[in-house]
C-alpha atoms as an extended CHARMM CRD file, in Angstrom:
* protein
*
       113  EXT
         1         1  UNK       CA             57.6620000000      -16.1420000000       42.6750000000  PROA      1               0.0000000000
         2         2  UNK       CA             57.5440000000      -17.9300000000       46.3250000000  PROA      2               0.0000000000
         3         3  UNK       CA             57.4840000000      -21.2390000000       44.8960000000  PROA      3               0.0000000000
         4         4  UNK       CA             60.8750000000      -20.8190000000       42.7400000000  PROA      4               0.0000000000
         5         5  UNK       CA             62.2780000000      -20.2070000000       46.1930000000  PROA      5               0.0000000000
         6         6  UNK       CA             61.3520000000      -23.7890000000       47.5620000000  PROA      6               0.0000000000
         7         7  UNK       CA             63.6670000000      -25.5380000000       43.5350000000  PROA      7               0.0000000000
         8         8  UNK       CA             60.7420000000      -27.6940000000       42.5960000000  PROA      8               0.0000000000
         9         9  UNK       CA             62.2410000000      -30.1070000000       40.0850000000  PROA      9               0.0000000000
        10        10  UNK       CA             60.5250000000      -29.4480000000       36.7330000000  PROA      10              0.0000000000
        11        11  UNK       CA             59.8220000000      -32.5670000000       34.4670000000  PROA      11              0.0000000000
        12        12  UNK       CA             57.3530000000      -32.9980000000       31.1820000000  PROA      12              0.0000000000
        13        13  UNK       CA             55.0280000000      -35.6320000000       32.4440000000  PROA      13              0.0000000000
        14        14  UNK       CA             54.8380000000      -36.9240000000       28.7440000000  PROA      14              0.0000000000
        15        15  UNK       CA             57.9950000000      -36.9070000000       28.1960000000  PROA      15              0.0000000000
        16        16  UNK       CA             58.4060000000      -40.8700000000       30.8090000000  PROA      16              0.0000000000
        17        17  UNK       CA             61.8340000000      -42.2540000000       31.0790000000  PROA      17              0.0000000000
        18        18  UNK       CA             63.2770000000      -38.6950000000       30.3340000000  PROA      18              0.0000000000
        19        19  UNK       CA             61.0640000000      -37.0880000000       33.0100000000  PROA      19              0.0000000000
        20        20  UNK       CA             62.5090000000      -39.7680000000       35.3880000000  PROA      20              0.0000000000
        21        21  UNK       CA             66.0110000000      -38.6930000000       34.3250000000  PROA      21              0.0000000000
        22        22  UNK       CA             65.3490000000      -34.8610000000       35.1270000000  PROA      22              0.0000000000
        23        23  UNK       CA             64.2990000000      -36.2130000000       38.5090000000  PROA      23              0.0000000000
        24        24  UNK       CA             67.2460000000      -37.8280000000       39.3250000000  PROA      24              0.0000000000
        25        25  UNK       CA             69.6580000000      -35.1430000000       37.8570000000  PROA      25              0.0000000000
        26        26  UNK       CA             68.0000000000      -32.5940000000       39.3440000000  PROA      26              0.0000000000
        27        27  UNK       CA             67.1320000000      -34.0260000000       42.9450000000  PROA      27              0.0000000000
        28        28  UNK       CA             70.8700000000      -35.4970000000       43.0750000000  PROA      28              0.0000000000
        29        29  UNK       CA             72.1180000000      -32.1400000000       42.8070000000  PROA      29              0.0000000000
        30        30  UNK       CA             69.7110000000      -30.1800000000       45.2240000000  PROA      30              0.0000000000
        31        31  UNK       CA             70.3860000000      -33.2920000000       47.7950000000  PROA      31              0.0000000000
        32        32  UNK       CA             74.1040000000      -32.1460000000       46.8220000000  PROA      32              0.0000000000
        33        33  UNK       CA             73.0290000000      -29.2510000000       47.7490000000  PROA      33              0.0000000000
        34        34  UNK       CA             71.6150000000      -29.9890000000       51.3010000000  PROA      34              0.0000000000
        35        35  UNK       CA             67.9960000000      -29.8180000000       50.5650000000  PROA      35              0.0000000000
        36        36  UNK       CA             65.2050000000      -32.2510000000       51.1090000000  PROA      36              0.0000000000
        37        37  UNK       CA             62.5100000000      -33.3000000000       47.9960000000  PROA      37              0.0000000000
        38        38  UNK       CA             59.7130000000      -34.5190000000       48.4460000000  PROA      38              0.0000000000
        39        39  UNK       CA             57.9480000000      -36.3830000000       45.9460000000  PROA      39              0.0000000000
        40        40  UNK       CA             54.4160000000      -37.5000000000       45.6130000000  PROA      40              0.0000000000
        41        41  UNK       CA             55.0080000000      -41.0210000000       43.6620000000  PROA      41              0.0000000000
        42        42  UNK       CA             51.2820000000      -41.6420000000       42.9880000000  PROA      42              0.0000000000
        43        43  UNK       CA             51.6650000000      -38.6310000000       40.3340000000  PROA      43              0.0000000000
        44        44  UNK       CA             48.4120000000      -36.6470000000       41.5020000000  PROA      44              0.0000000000
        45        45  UNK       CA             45.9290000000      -37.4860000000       44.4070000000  PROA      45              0.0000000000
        46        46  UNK       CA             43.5850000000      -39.8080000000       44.4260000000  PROA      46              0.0000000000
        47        47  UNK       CA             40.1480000000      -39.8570000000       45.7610000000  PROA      47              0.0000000000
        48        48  UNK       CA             39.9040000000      -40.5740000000       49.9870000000  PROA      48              0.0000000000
        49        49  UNK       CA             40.4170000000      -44.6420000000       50.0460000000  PROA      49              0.0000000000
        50        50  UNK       CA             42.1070000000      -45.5150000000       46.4770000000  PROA      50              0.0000000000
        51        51  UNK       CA             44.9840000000      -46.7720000000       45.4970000000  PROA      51              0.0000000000
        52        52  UNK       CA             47.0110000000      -45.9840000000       42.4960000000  PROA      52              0.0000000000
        53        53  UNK       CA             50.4020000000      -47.1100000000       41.1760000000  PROA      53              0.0000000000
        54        54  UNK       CA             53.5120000000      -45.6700000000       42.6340000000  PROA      54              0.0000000000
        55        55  UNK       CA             55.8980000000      -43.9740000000       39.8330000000  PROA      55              0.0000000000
        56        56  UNK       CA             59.5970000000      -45.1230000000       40.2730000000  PROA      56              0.0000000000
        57        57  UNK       CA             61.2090000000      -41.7280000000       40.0200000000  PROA      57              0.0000000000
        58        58  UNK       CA             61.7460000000      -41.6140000000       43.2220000000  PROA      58              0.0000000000
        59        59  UNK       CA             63.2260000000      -44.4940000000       44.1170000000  PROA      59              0.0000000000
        60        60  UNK       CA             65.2380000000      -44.2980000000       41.1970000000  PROA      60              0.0000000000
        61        61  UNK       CA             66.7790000000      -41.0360000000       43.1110000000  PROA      61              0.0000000000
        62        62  UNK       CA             67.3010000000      -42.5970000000       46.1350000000  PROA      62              0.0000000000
        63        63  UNK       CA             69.0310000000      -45.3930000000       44.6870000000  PROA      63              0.0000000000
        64        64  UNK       CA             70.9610000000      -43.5310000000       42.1890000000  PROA      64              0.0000000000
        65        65  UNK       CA             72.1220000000      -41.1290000000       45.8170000000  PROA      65              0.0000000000
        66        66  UNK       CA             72.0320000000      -43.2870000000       48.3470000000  PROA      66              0.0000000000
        67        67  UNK       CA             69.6640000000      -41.8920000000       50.4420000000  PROA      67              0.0000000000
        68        68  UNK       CA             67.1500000000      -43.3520000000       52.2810000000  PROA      68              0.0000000000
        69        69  UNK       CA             63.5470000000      -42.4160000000       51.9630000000  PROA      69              0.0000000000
        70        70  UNK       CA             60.7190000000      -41.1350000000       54.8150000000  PROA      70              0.0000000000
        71        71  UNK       CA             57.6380000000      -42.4590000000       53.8150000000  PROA      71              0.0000000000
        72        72  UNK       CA             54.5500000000      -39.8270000000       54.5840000000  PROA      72              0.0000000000
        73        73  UNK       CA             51.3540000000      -40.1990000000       54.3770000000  PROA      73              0.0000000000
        74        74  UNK       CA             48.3100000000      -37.9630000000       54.8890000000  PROA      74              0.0000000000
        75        75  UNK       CA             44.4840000000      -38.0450000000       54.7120000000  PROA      75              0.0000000000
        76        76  UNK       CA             43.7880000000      -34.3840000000       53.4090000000  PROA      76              0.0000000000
        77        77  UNK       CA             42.1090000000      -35.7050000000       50.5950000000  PROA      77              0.0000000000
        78        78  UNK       CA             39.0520000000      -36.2800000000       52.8680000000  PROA      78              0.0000000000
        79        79  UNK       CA             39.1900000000      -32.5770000000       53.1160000000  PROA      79              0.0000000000
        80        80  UNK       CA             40.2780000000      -31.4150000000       49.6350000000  PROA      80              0.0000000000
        81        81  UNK       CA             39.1480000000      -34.0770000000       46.9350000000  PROA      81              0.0000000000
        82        82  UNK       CA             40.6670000000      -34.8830000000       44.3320000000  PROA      82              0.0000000000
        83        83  UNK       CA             39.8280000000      -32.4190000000       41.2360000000  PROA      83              0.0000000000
        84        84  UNK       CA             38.0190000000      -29.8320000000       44.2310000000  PROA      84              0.0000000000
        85        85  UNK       CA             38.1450000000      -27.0650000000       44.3950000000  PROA      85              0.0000000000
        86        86  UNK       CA             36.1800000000      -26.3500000000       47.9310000000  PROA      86              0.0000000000
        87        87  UNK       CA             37.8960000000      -27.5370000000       51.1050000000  PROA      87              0.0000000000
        88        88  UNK       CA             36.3530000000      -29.2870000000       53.6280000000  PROA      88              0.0000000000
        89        89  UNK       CA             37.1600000000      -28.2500000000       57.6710000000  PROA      89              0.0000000000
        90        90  UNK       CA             38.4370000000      -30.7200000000       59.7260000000  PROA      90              0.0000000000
        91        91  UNK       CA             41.7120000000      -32.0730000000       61.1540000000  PROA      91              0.0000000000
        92        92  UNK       CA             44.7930000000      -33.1890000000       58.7670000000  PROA      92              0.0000000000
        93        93  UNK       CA             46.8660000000      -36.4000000000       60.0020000000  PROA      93              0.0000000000
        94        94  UNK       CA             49.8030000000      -36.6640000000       58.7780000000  PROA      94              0.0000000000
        95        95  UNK       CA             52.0380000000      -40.1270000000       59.7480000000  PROA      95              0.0000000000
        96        96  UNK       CA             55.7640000000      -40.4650000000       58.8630000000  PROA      96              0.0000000000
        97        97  UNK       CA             57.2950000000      -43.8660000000       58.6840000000  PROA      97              0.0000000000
        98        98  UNK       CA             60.9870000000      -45.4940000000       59.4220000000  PROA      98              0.0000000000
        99        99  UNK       CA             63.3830000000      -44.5880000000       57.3100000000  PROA      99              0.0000000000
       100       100  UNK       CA             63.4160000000      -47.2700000000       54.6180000000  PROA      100             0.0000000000
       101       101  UNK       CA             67.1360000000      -47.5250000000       52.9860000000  PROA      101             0.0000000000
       102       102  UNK       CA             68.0550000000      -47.8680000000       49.2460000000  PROA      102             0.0000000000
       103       103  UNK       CA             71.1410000000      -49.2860000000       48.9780000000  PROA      103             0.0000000000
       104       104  UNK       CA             71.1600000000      -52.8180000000       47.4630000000  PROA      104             0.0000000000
       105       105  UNK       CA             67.3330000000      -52.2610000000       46.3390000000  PROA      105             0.0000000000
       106       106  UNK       CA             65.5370000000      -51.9340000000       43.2620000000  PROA      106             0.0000000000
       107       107  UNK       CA             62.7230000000      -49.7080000000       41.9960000000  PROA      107             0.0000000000
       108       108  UNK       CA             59.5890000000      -51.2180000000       41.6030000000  PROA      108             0.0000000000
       109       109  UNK       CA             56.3760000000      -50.4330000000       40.6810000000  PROA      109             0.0000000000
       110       110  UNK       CA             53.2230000000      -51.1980000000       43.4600000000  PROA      110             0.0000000000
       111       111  UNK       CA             50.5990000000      -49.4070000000       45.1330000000  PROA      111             0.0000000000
       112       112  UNK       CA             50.0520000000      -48.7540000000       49.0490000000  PROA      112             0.0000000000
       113       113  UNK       CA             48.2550000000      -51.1910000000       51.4850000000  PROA      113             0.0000000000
């Protein structure tokens, strides 16, 4: 019930360019709406150290809004791996980026460096 609270956008994985869709018709009205989203665009994590390609959902919705995204990034998958179910103690970093704005850019498709 506490989760509803926070409007997670709901999309069929399987379902691709629609799923994309219900992410940009739903985040474009909760950003309507005053809210923040945050969205994970690597799908699922990934082990401590990988890299994985980026979905384009969102920054298909921050074109398609014209807001700019705040890149995060955070290393508790050192503590919590990746299909674990045991957490590890220790300290969680967390870095945010600049800003990066969407208008006049494209989605694309890449993984981190």
């Amino acid at each position: 019930m506490g989760l509803k609270l926070l409007r997670p956008i709901p999309i069929n994985r399987g379902e691709g360019h629609r799923a994309v869709n219900q992410v940009i018709e739903h985040g474009k009205a909760r950003l309507a709406d005053g809210l923040w989203i945050i969205i994970f665009p690597e799908g699922t994590r990934v082990v401590a150290g990988d890299t994985r390609k980026f979905g384009v959902s969102g920054a298909m919705l921050a074109i398609a809004s014209g807001k700019s995204v705040v890149p995060l990034s955070h290393n508790a998958g050192t503590f919590w791996p990746r299909r674990g179910f045991l957490k590890k103690p220790g300290t969680i970093r967390v870095v945010i980026g600049e800003p990066i704005e969407s208008i006049g850019k494209k989605p694309g498709n890449s993984t981190r460096k």
